[in-house]
C-alpha positions as CSV (number, residue, x, y, z in Angstrom):
1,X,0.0,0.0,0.0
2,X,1.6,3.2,-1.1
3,X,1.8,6.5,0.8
4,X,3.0,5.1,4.2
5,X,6.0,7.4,4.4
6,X,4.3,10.6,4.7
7,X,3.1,9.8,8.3
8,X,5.6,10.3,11.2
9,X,6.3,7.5,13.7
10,X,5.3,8.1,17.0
11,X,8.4,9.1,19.1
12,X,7.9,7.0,22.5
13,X,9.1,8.1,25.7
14,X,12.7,6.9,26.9
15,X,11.7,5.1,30.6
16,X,13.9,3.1,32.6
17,X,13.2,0.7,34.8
18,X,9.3,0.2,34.1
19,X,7.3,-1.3,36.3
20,X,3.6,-1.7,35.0
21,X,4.0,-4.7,33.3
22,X,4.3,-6.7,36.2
23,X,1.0,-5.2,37.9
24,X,-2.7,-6.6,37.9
25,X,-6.2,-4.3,38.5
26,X,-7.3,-5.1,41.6
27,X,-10.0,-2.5,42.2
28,X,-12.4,-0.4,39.9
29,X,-11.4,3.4,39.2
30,X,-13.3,5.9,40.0
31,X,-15.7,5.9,36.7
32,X,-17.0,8.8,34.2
33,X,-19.6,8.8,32.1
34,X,-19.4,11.3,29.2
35,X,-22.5,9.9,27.1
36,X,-24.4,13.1,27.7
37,X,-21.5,15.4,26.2
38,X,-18.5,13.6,24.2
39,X,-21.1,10.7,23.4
40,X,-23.5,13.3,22.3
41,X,-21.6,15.4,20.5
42,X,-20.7,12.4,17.8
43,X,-24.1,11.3,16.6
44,X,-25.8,12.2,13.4
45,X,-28.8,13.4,15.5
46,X,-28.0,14.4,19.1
47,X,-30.1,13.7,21.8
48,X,-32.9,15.6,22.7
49,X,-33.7,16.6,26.4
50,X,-36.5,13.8,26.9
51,X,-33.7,11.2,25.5
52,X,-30.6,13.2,27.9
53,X,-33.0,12.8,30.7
54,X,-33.6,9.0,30.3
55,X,-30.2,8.3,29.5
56,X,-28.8,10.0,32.7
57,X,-31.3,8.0,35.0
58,X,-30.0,4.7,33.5
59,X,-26.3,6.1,34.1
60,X,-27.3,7.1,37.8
61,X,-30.2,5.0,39.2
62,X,-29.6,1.6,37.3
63,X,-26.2,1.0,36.6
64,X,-24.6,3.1,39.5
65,X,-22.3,5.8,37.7
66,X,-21.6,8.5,40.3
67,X,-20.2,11.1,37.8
68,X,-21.3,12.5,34.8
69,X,-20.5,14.8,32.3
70,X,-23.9,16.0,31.7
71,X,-22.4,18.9,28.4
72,X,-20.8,22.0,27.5
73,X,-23.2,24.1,28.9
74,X,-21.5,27.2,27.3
75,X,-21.9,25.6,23.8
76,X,-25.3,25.3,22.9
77,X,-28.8,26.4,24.1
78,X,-29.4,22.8,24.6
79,X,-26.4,21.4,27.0
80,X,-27.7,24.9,29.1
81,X,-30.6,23.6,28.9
82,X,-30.3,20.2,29.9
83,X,-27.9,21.3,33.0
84,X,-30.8,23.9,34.2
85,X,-33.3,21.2,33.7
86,X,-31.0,18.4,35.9
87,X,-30.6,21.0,38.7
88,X,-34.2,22.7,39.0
89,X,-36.1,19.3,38.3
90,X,-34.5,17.4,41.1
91,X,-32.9,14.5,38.8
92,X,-29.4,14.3,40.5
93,X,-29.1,11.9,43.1
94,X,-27.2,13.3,46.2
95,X,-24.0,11.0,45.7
96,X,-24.1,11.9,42.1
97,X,-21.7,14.6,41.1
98,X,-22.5,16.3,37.8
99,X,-19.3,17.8,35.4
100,X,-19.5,20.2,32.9
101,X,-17.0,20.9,30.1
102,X,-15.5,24.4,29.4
103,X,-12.6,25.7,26.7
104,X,-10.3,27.7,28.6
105,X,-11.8,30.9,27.5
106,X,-12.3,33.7,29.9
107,X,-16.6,34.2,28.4
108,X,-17.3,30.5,28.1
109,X,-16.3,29.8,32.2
110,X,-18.4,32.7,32.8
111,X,-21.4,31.1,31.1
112,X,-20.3,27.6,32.4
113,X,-20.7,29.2,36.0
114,X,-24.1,30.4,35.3
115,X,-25.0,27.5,34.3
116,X,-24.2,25.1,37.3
117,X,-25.8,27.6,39.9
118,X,-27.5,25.5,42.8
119,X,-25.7,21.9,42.0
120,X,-25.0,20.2,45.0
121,X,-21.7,18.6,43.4
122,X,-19.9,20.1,40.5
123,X,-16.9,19.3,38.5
124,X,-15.5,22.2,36.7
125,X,-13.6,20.8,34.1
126,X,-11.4,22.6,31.8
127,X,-9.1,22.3,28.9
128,X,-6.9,23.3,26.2
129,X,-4.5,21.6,23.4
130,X,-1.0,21.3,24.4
131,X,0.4,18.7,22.0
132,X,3.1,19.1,19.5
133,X,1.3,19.0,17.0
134,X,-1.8,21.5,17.4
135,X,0.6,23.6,19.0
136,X,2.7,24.4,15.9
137,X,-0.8,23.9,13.3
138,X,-3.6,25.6,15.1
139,X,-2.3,27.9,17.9
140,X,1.0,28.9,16.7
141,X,2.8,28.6,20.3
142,X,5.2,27.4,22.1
143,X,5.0,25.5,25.7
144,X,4.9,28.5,27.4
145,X,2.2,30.0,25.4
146,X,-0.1,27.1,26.2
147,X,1.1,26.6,29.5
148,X,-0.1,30.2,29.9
149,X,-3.8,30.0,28.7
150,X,-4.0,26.9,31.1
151,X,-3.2,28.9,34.0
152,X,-4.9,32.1,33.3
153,X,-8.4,29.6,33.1
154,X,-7.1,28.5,36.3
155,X,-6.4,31.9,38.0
156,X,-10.1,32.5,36.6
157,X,-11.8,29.6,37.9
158,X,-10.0,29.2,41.2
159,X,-11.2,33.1,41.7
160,X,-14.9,32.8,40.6
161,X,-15.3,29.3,42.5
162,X,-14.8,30.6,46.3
163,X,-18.2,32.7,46.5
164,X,-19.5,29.6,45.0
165,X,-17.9,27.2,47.2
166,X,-18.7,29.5,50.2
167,X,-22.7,29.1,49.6
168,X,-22.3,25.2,49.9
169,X,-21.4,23.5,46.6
170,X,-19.3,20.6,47.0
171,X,-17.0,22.2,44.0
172,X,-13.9,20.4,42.2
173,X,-11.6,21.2,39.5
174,X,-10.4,19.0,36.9
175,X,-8.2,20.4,34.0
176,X,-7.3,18.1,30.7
177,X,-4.3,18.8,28.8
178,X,-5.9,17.8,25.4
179,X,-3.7,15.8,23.0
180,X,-1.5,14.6,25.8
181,X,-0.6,11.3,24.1
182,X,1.1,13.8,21.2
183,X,2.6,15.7,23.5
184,X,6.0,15.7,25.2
185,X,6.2,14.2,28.5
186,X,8.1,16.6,30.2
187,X,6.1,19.5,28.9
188,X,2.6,18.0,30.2
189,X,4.2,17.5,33.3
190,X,5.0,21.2,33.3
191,X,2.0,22.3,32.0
192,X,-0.4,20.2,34.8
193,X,1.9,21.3,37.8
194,X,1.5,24.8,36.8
195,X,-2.1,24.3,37.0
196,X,-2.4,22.5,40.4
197,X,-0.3,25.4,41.6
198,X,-2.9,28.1,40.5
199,X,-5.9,25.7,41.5
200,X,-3.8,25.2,45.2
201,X,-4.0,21.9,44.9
202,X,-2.9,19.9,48.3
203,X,-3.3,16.4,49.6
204,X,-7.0,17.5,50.7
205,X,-8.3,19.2,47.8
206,X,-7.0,17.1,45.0
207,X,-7.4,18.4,41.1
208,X,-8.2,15.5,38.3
209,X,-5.7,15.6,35.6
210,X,-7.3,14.0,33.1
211,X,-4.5,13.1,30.4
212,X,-6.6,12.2,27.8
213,X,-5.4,10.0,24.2
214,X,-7.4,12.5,22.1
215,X,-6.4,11.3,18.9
216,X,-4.9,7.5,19.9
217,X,-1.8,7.6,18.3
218,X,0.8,4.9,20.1
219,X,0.6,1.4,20.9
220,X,-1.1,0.8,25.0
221,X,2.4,-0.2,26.1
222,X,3.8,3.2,24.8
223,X,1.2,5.6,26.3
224,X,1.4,3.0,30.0
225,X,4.8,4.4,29.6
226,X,3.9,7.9,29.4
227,X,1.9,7.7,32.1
228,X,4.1,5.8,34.7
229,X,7.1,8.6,33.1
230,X,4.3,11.5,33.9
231,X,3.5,10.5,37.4
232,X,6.7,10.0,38.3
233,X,8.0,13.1,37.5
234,X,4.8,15.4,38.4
235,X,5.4,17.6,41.6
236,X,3.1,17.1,44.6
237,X,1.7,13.6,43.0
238,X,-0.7,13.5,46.1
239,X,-2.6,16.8,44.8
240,X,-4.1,15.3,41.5
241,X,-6.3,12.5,41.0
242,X,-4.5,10.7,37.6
243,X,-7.8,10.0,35.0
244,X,-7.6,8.7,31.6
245,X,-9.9,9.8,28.6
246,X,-9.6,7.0,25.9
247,X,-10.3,7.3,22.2
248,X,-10.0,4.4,19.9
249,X,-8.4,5.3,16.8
250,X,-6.0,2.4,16.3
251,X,-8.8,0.0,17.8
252,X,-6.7,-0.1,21.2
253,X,-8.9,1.7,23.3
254,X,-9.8,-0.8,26.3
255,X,-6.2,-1.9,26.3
256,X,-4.7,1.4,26.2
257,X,-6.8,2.2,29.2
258,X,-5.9,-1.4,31.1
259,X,-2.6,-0.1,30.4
260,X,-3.2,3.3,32.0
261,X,-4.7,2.1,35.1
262,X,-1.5,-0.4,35.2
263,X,1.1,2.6,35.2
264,X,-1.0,4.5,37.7
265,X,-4.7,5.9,36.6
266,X,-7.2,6.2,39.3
267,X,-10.5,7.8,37.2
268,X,-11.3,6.4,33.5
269,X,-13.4,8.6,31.7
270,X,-15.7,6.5,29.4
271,X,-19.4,6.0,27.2
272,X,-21.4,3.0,27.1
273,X,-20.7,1.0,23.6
274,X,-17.7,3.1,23.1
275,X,-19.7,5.5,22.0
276,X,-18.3,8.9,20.8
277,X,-16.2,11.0,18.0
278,X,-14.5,9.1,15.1
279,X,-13.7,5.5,15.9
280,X,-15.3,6.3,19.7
281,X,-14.3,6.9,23.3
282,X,-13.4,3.5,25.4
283,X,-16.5,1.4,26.2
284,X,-17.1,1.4,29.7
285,X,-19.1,-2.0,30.0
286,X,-15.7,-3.9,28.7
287,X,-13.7,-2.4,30.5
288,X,-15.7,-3.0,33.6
289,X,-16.8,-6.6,32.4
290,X,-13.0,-7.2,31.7
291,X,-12.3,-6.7,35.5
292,X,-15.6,-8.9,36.7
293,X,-14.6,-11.9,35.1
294,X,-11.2,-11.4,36.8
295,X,-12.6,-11.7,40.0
296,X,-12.8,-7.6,40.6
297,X,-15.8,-6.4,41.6
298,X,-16.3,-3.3,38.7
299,X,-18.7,-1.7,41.5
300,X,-21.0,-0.9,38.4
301,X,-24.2,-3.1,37.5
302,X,-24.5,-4.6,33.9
303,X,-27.1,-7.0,35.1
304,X,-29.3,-5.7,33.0
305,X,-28.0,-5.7,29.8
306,X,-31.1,-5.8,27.2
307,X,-32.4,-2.8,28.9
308,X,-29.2,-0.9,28.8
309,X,-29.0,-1.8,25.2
310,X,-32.5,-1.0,24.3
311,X,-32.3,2.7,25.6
312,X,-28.8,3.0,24.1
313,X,-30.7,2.4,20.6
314,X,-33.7,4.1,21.2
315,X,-31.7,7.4,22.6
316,X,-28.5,7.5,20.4
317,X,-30.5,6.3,17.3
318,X,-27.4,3.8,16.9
319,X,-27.1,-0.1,17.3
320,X,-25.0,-2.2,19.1
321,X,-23.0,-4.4,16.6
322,X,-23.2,-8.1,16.8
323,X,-20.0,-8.8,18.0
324,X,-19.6,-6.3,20.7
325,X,-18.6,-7.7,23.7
326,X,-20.5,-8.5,26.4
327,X,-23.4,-6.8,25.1
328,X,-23.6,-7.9,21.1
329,X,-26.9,-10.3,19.8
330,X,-24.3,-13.2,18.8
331,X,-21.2,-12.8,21.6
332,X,-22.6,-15.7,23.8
333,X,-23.1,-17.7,20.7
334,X,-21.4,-20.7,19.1
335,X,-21.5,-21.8,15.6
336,X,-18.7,-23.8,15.5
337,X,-19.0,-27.7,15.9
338,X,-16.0,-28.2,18.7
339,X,-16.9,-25.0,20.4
340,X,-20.4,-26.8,20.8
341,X,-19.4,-29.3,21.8
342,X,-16.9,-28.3,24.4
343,X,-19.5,-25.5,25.9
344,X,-22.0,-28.4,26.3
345,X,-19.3,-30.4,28.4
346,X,-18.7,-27.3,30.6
347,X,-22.2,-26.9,31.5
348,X,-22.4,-31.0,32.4
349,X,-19.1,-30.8,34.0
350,X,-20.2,-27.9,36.5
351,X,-23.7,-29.4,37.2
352,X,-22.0,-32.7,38.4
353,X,-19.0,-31.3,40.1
354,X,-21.3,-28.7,41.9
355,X,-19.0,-25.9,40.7
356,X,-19.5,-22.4,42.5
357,X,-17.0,-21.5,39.9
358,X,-17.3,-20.8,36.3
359,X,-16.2,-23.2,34.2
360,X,-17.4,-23.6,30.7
361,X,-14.8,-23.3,27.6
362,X,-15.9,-20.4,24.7
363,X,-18.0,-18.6,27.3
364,X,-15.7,-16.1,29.7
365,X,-18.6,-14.9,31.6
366,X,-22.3,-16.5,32.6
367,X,-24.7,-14.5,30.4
368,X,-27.1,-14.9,33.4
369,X,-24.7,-12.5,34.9
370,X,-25.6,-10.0,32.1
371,X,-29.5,-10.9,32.4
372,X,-29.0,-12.1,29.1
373,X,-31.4,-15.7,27.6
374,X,-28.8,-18.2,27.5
375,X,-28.5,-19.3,24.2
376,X,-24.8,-20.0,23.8
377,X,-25.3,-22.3,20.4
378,X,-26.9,-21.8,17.2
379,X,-27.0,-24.2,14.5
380,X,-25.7,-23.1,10.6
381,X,-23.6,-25.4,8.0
382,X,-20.4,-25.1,10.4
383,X,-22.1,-26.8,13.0
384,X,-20.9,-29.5,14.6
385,X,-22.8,-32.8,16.3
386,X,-22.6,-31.5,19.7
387,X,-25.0,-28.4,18.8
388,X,-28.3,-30.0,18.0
389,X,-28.5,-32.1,20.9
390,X,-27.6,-29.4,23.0
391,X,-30.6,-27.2,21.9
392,X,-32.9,-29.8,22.1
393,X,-31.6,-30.6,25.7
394,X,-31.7,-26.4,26.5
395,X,-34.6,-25.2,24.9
396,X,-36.9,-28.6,24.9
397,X,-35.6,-31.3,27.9
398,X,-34.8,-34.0,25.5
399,X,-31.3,-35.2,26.7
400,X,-30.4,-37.6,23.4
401,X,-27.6,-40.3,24.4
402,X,-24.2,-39.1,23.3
403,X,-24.1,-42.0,20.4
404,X,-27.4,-40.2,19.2
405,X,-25.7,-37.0,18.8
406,X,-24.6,-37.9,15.4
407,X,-27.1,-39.1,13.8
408,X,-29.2,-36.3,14.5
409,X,-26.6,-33.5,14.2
410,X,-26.2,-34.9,10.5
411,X,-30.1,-34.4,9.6
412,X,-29.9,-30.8,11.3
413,X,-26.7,-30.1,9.3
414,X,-28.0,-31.0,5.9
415,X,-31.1,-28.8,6.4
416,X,-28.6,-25.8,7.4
417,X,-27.0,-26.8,4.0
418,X,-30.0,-26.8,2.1
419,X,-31.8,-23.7,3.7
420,X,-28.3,-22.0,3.5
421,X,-29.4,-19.8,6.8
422,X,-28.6,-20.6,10.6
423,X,-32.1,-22.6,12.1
424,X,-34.0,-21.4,15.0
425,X,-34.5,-23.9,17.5
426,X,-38.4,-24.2,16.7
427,X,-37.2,-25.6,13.3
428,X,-34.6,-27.4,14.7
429,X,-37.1,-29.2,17.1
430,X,-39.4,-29.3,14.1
431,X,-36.8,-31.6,12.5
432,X,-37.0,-33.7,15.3
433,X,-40.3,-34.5,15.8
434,X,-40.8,-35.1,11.9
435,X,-37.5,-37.7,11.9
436,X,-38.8,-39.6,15.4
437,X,-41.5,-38.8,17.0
438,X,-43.7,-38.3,14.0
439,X,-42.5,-41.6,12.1
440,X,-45.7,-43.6,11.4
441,X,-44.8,-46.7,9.5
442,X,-45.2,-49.0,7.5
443,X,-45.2,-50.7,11.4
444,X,-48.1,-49.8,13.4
445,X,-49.2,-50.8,16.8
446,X,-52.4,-51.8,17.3
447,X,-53.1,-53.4,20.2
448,X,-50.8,-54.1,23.0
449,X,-50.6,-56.0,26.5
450,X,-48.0,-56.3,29.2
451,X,-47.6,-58.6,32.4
452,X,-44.9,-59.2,34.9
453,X,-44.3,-61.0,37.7
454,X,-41.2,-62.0,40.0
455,X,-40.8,-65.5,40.5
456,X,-37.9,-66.3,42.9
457,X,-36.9,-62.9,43.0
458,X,-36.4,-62.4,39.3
459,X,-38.6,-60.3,37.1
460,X,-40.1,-61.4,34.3
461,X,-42.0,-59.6,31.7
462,X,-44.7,-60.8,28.9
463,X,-46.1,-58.8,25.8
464,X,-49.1,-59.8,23.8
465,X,-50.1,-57.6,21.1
466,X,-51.2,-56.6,17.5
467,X,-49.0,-55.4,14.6
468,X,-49.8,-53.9,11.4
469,X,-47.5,-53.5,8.1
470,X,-49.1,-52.1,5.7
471,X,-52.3,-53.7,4.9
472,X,-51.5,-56.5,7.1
473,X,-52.0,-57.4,10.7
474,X,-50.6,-60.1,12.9
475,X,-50.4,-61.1,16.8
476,X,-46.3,-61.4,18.3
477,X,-45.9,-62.5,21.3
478,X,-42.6,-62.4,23.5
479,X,-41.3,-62.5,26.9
480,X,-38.1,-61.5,28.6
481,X,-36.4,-60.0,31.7
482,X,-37.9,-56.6,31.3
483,X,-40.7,-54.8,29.0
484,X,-38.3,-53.6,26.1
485,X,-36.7,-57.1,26.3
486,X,-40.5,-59.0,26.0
487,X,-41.6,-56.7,23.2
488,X,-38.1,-56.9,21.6
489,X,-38.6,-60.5,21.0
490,X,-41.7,-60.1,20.2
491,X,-41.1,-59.3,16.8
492,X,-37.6,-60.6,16.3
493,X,-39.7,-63.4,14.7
494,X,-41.8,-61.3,12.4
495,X,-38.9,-60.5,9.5
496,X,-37.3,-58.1,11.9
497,X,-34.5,-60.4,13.7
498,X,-32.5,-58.5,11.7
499,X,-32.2,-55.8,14.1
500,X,-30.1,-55.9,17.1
501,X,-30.8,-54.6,20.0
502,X,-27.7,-52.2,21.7
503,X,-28.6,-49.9,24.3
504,X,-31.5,-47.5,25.8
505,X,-32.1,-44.0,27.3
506,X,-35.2,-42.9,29.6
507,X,-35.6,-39.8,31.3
508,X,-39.0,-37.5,32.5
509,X,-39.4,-34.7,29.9
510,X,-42.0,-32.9,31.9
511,X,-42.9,-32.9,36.2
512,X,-45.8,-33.1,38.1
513,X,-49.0,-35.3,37.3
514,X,-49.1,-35.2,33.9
515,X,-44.9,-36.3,33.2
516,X,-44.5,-37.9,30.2
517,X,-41.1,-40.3,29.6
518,X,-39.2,-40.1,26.8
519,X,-37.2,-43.4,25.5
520,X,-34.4,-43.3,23.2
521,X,-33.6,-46.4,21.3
522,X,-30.3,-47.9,19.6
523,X,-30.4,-50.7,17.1
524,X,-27.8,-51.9,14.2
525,X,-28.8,-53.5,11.4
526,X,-27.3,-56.4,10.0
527,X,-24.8,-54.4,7.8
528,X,-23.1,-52.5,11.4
529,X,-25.2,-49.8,10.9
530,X,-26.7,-47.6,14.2
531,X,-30.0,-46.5,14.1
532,X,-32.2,-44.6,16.6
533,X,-35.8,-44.3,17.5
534,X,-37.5,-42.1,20.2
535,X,-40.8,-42.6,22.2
536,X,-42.6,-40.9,24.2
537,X,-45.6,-41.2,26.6
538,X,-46.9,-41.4,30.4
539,X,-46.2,-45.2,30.5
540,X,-42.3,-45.6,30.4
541,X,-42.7,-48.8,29.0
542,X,-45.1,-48.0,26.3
543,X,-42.9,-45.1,25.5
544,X,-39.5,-48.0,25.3
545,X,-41.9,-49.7,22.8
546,X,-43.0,-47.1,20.9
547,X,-39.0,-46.1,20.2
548,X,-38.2,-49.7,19.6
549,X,-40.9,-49.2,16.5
550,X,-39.6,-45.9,15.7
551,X,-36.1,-47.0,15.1
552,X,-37.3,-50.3,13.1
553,X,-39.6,-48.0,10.9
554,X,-36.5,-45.8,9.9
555,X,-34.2,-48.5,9.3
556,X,-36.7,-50.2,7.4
557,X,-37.0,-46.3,5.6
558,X,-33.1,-46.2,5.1
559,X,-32.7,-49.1,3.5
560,X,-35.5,-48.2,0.7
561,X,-33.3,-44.8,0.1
């Protein structure tokens, strides 16, 4: 691909002696949401106040985000508006702190300060660009220059906040040296303890320095090393809380922040579905999921997930693709034949072991955890034997023998082939009943009666009964150790010795009163050949007859192909 040598290489930051690669997240951040402004600012049709309203009570009251940055109220008519209405209509929790977003520009914190009057808790977050980059193409400046309108907004802010602060709000500051990824490390450290200086910053009254990867331009390892560089060398590190603003540009975005809460990050600001401008910002459910199913509580609730999902869609106007994870239509799905099979012998493995712990391969979290219908496999050409038999198990209490799986995984496989489109399980069930339990001929019962006795202990069964093939009907007879043994004896004698008898299944398919048994029978013909029949009905031993006929009918079917 041509045209690669006009970009420059990221430069990355000489560190010695690293030591975030060797640490694990062992507790959640401190989390940000900023659906209602970054999130909000990047769709084709922003939100209206009605859709800002229910997205912020999700963020808030169901899934337990305690910060939010509700808008630039100094931007539009509606972020004003929205701010106003959060504050006079009584929507913001009391542990719920709201943030608002201001350039640092002397009329706009003026207007932002309007805005926020008679919030309980406030962040006051400002920024301005200090990378290489937008210093030399937009602002024409040096480090000094930007360093300067940083701290002027500060001197500003700091003096317009202690009336405000006096009357009772519960005020902070947070300043974000835009573009920090592109910018040198030592001038952001600069930059940032200048401002904590004119905020007076101390070990009480901490400022967040978000440092966020505006444009992701380096590989996660590269800006982990930047951060652990940055807090190293930042004066007074016990004045600032260290946040992280992710963007996803190269794709890297829930690493990149992994990587920045390794190095040191506290705060990770984030939208749900990594919503936000270009490629997005980080999603916040996979980075929060990605700590639950390491054993660290993410002190956030996705146990809800459709519901999240469904007012995402309905409020951003966007969908949530397939393959997202933890929240996509197909993410707890399997298609594949081995991956069937090995998630079926997870979930047996657990239920006989009595795991409290999870334990089933493909599947890193419980979708129950999610409050998502388990439906882990679905059935297209790809699929293997293990698939079928584990929806029909699932979805309809018919637990087929292993041998069966098979037999009946090849009939589901060449309808996928024909059809050309993943089945449903109705059709896949549909399949079932018409192969077994629907088989009708050419042998018919008629007429049927069983005795048994125990003589000396032993049991011993007889069967008496009426056949009919085709247009003709005859008596068998037959007795044996058991019912299936009688009946199968019964008709050895009637052109159909040449069937023997290898092995049986029976389990309830239904509780209470009206249970019905299900049987599952093996025969192989003459020629080594397996076949299968199912029955089912309230008498278990009616229903071990019925799948002895079953499977006789569809050898006799077979062989006739």
């Amino acid at each position: 691909m041509h045209g690669y040598e006009k970009y420059i290489p990221f430069k990355p930051q000489p560190i010695e002696n690293r030591t975030w690669p060797d640490k694990v997240i062992t507790k959640a951040p401190i989390w940000c949401s900023v659906d209602l402004r970054d999130g909000n600012q990047a769709l084709i049709d922003p939100m209206n106040m009605e859709e800002k309203l229910e997205m912020f009570h999700m963020l808030v009251d169901e899934i337990g985000v305690k910060e939010v940055e509700i808008g630039f109220p100094s931007a539009s008519d509606t972020d004003y508006s929205i701010c106003r209405e959060l504050i006079e209509g009584g929507h913001i929790p009391d542990d719920v702190t709201i943030q608002v977003l201001v350039q640092a520009r002397e009329h706009l914190i003026k207007k932002t300060f309007e805005a926020i009057q008679g919030a309980k808790h406030v962040i006051f977050h400002f920024y301005n660009s200090t990378s290489t980059l937008q210093r030399e193409v937009v602002f024409h400046t040096d480090v000094e220059g930007v360093k300067k309108i940083a701290t002027d907004a500060a001197d500003l802010i700091y003096e317009m906040a202690q009336p405000v602060i006096a009357s009772g709000m519960d005020l902070r500051y947070e300043y974000s040296p835009e573009s920090f990824m592109g910018t040198e490390m030592d001038a952001a450290v600069d930059i940032c303890a200048a401002v904590l200086d004119h905020l007076h910053a101390d070990a009480d009254h901490k400022v967040i320095l978000n440092l966020p990867t505006t444009v992701e331009n380096c590989m996660p390892n590269q800006f982990a090393d930047e951060m652990e560089y940055f807090i190293r060398k930042l004066p007074g590190r016990e004045r600032a809380i260290i946040s992280l603003h992710p963007h996803n540009d190269r794709g890297c975005g829930v690493a990149t922040t992994e990587a920045g809460l390794l190095a040191g990050a506290e705060r990770v600001e984030a939208c749900l579905f990594g919503n936000g401008e270009r490629t997005g910002n980080v999603d916040m459910i996979t980075v929060a999921m990605n700590m639950y199913v390491q054993g660290v509580d993410p002190e956030l609730d996705f146990s809800h997930m459709d519901r999240i999902i469904s007012m995402y869609e309905r409020c951003t106007k966007m969908k949530v693709p397939e393959r997202q994870p933890y929240g996509g239509d197909l993410v707890f799905t399997a298609f594949s034949g081995s991956h069937q099979d090995a998630i079926n012998k997870g979930f047996n493995y657990m239920a006989e072991h009595h795991s409290e712990k999870w334990m089933v391969p493909y599947l890193p979290i419980d979708p129950t955890d999610l409050g998502r219908a388990y439906e882990p496999v679905r059935i297209n050409s790809q699929s293997g034997k293990g698939g079928a038999a584990f929806i029909m198990n699932h979805k309809f209490g018919f637990d087929m023998p292993k041998a069966m799986h098979a037999e009946f995984g090849a009939i589901v496989q060449a309808e996928s082939d024909r059809q050309g489109v993943e089945l449903k399980p109705d059709v896949i069930f549909q399949l079932f009943k018409q192969e077994y339990l629907e088989v009708d001929g050419p042998y018919r019962l008629i007429s049927n009666k069983l005795r048994a006795n125990v003589e000396n202990g032993v049991a011993h069964s007889f069967f008496y009964g009426k056949l009919q093939h085709k247009d003709t009907v005859f008596e068998v007879q037959g007795e044996g150790n058991g019912p299936i043994d009688a009946f199968f004896n019964a008709i050895a004698n009637e052109r159909m010795s040449r069937y023997q008898f290898i092995d049986y299944k029976e389990h309830a398919i239904s509780q209470g009163s009206d249970s019905q048994a299900v049987a599952y029978i093996q025969l192989r013909t003459l020629d080594g050949q397996d076949v299968f029949g199912v029955g089912i009905d309230h008498n278990i031993s009616m229903a071990s007859i019925k799948g002895i006929l079953c499977a006789v009918n569809r050898a006799w079917a077979a062989e006739r192909k």
